[in-house]
N, C-alpha and C positions, 0 to 999 in steps of 0.2 A: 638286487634292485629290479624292480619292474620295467618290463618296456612300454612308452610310450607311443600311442598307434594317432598318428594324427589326421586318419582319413576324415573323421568327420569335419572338425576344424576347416580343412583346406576343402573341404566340398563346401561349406557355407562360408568363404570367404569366395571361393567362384561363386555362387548364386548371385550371392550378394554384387560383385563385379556386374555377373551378367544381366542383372537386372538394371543396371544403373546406365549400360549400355544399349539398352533395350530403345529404338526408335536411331543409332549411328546406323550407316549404312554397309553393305558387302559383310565381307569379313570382321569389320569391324564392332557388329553386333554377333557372330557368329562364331570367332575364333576365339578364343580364353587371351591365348600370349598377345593378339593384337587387341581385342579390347581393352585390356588392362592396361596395354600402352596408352590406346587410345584415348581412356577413363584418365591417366595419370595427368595428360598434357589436357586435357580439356578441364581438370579442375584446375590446374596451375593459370591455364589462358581466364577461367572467371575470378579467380581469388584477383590476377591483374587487370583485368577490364574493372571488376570496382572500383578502382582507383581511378580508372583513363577516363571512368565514365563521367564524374565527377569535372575531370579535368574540360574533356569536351564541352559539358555544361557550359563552365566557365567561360571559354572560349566561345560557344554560340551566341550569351549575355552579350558577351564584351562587344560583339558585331553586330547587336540588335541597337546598343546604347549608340554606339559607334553613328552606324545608320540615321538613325532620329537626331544626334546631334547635330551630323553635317547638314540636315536638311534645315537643321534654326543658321546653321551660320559658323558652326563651331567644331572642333572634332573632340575627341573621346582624350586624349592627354589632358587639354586643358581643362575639358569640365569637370575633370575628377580631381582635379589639382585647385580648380575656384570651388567647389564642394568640401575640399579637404579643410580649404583657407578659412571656409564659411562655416565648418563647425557640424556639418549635415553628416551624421555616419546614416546612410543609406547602403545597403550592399547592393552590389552587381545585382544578383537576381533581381530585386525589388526595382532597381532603376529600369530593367530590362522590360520589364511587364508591366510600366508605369508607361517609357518608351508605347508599345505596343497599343497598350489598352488605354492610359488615360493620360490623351496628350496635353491639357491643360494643366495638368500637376506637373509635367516631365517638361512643360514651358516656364512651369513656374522655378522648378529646380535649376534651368537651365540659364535664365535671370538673375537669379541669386547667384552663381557660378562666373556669371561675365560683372556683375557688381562686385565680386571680394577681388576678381583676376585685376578689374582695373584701381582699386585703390593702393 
């Protein structure tokens, strides 16, 4: 049976490494065993921030709606809760940038929300 020589293989799976560590710093673009660690955990930290990132979003909306409500009079539980009553599916984001950018609409929402809360 023939032998198998895998020098080239593992030269272009370093390349490949090193290339992608190209712009870490120290040793960590310079060394093979530390970039490759390096490369390992910084794809695993993006593969996880996509998700946190998402999350963060979420959570920046919810404190922009927050904000603009308290300033009509009301906080962020109940006007999602007299929205919910009232039939309005608006998402967070859209509320957020209504808040922000068009406060005549996000008065208007915010009205509709204290009329379903009181009947």
């Amino acid at each position: 049976m023939a032998r198998i020589k895998r020098a080239v293989n593992s030269h272009k799976h370093r390349r490949k490494v090193m290339k992608l560590v190209k712009g870490f710093r120290a040793a960590r673009r310079r060394n093979y065993r530390v970039a490759n660690e390096a490369l390992l955990k910084s794809l695993a930290y993006a593969f996880r921030d996509r998700r946190v990132r998402k999350r963060d979003y979420r959570s920046l909306w919810i404190s922009r709606i927050n904000a603009a409500a308290r300033r009509e009079g009301m906080n962020y539980s109940r006007l999602v809760n007299g929205l919910k009553r009232g039939g309005v599916a608006v998402n967070r984001k859209m509320l957020a940038d209504l808040a922000v950018n068009d406060a005549a609409a996000f008065g208007k929402l915010l009205a509709l929300a204290k009329q379903h809360l009181s009947a």
